[in-house]
C-alpha positions in Angstrom: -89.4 -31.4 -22.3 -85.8 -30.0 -22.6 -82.8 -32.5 -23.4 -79.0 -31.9 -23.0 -76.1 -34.2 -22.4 -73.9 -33.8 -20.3 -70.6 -35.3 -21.1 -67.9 -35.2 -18.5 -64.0 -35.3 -19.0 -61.3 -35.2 -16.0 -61.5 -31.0 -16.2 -64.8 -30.1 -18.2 -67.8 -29.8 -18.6 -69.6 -29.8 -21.9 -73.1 -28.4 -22.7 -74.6 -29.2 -25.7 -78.1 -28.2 -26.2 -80.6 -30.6 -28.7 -82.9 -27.5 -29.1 -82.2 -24.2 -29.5 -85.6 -22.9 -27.2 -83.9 -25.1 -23.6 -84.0 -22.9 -20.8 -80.6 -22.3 -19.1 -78.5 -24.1 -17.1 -76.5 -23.0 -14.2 -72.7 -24.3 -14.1 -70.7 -23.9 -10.3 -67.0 -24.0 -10.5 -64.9 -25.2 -6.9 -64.0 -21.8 -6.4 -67.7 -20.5 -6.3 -67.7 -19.0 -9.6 -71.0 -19.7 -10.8 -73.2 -19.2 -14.4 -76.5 -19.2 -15.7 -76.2 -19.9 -19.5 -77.5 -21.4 -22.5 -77.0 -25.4 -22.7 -76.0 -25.0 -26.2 -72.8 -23.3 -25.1 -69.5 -25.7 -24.1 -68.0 -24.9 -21.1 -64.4 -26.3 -19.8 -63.3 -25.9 -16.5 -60.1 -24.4 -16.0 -58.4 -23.8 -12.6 -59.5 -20.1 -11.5 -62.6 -20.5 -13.8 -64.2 -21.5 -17.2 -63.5 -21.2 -21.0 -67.2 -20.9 -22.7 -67.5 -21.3 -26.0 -69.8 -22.1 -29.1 -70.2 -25.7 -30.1 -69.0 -25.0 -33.5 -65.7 -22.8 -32.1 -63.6 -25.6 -33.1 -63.9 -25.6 -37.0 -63.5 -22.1 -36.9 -60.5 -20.4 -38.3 -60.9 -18.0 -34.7 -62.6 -19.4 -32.4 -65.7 -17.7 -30.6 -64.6 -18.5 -27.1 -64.8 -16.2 -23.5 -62.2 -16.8 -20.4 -63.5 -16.4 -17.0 -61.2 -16.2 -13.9 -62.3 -15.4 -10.5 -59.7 -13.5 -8.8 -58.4 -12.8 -5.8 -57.0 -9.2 -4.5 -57.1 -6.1 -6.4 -58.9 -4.8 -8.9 -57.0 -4.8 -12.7 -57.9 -0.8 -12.4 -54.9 -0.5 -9.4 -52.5 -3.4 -11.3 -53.0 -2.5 -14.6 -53.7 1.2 -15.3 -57.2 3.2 -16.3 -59.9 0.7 -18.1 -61.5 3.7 -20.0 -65.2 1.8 -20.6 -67.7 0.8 -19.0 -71.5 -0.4 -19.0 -73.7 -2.0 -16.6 -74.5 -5.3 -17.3 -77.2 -7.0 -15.5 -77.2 -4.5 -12.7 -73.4 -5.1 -12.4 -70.7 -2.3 -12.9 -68.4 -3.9 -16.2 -65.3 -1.9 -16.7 -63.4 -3.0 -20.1 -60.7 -1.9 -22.9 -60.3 -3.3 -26.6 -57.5 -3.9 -28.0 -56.5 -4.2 -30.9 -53.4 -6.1 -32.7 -52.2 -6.9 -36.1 -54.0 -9.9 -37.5 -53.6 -12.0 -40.5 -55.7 -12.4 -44.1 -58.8 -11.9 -41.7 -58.5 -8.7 -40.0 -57.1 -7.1 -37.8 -57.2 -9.2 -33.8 -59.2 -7.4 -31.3 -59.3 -8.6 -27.5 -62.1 -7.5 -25.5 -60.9 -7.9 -21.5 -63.4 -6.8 -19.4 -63.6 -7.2 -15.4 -66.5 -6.9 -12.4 -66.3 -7.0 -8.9 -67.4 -10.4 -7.5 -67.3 -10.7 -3.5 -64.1 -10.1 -2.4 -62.7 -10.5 -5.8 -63.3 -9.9 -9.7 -63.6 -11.7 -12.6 -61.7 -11.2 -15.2 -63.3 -11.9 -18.9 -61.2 -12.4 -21.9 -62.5 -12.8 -25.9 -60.8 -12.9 -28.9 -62.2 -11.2 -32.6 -61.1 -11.1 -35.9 -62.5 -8.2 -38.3 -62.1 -6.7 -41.5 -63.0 -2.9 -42.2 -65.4 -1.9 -42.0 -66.7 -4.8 -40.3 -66.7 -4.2 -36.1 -65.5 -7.4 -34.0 -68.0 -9.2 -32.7 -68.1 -9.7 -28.5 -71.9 -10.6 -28.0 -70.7 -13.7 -26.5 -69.2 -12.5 -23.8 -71.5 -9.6 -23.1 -74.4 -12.4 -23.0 -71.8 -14.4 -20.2 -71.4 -11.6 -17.8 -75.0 -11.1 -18.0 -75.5 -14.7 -16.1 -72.8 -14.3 -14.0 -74.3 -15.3 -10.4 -73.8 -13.6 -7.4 -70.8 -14.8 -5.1 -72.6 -17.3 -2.3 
């Protein structure tokens, strides 16, 4: 039988799986912005969504976390200019841009934003790498979030 704990604070919500083979859970925010993802993931709630990240993010020099907002209004394509990339992703049309930035003794930073429609809305998704030629930066986490991002109710 699967075990998790669940431990509540006044804004979040924390996941934390006992075995790696748990099936996943689904996590609802007020705003209907809703996931299907591993319980071995932490999730905080945040006000137009969730910050997901690995349980061991914290000791880590950069953390391996993903920003979620649900958005209202236009797309980031007709605010923000052309998003050159894009992939489908669970049936889903992604559209995304790296960016990279000048890091420190690590790397360059590179910040994956990436964005779907989602009802009358999109979600915008936000992650954060360090890497070091040749290495690449690493993003699986939230390519593997947007794949369990739920259909609007």
């Amino acid at each position: 039988m699967a075990r998790w704990t669940l431990a509540w604070a006044p804004v979040a919500l924390a996941l934390i799986a006992c075995s790696p083979k748990e099936s996943a859970v689904v996590v609802t925010h007020p705003n209907g912005l809703s996931l299907s993802i591993s319980p071995a993931l932490v999730v905080r709630e945040r006000p137009t969504g969730f910050v997901v990240s690995t349980p061991d993010s914290a000791s880590r020099r950069v953390p391996v976390a993903v920003e979620l907002s649900l958005r209202a209004g236009p797309s980031p394509a007709s605010t923000e200019g052309p998003w050159p990339e894009s992939r489908d992703v669970a049936g889903r049309k992604v559209f995304y841009r790296i960016e990279e930035s000048e890091g420190g003794s690590g790397g360059s930073s590179y910040t994956l934003r990436a964005w779907a429609r989602h009802g009358s809305g999109h979600v915008l998704v936000e992650q954060i790498a360090q890497a070091e030629p040749p290495a690449k930066p690493e993003f699986s986490l939230a390519w593997t979030i947007l794949e369990g991002l739920r259909p609007p109710p």
